[in-house]
C-alpha positions, -999 to 999 in steps of 0.1 A, spaced: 120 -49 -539 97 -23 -528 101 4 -508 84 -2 -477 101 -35 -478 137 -13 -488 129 6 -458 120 -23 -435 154 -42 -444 175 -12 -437 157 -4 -402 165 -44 -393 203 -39 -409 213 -10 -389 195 -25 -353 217 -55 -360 244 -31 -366 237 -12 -335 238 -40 -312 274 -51 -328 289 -16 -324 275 -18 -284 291 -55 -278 323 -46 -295 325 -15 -273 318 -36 -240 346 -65 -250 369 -32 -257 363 -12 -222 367 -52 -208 402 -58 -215 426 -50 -185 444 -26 -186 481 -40 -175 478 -71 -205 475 -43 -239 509 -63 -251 489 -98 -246 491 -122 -271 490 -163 -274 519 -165 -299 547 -140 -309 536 -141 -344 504 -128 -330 486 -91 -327 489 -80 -295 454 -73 -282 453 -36 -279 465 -31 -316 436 -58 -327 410 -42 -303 420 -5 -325 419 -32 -358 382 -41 -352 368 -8 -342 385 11 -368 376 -14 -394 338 -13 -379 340 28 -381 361 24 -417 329 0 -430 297 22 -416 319 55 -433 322 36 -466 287 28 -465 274 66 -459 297 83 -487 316 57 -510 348 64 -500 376 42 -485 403 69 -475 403 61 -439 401 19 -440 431 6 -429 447 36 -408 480 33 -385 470 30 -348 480 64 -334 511 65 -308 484 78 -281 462 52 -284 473 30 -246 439 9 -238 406 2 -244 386 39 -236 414 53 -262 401 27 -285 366 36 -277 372 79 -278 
C-alpha cells in the first residue's frame, strides 16, 4: 500500500465514519421522551440504556483508535443520563 493510497482509504474511512456518528445521533434525539423504559421483552435493554450502549461503544471505538487504549469501553451509564440529548451531551 502506498501512501497516497494510505491517505485516500483513511479520508473515505472516517467520511463513512462521519455519516454513522450523524445518523446515530438523529435516531438518538428521535426517541420520545416518555418511552426511555421501552422495551419488546422483559429480558430486553430498555431503549435509553442501549441508545447510551451504542454511542458510548461508537465514542469507546474512535478513542481506541486515536491512542490504543481501552480504559473507557464498556462504562456504567451515569445516574443522570434521562433521554436522548443526555445521550448525545
Amino acid at each position: 500500500m502506498n501512501p497516497e493510497f494510505a491517505a485516500g482509504l483513511r479520508s473515505f474511512l472516517l467520511q463513512a465514519c462521519n455519516g454513522e456518528v450523524t445518523a446515530t445521533e438523529r435516531v438518538v434525539l428521535a426517541m420520545p421522551d416518555g418511552q426511555m423504559e421501552h422495551s419488546p421483552d422483559s429480558k430486553s435493554t430498555p431503549a435509553l440504556k442501549l441508545a447510551y450502549h451504542i454511542v458510548s461503544s461508537e465514542i469507546a471505538f474512535f478513542e481506541f483508535c486515536a491512542t490504543g487504549a481501552m480504559d473507557k469501553f464498556m462504562a456504567p451509564m451515569p445516574d443522570d443520563i434521562k433521554s436522548g440529548s443526555d445521550v448525545i451531551a
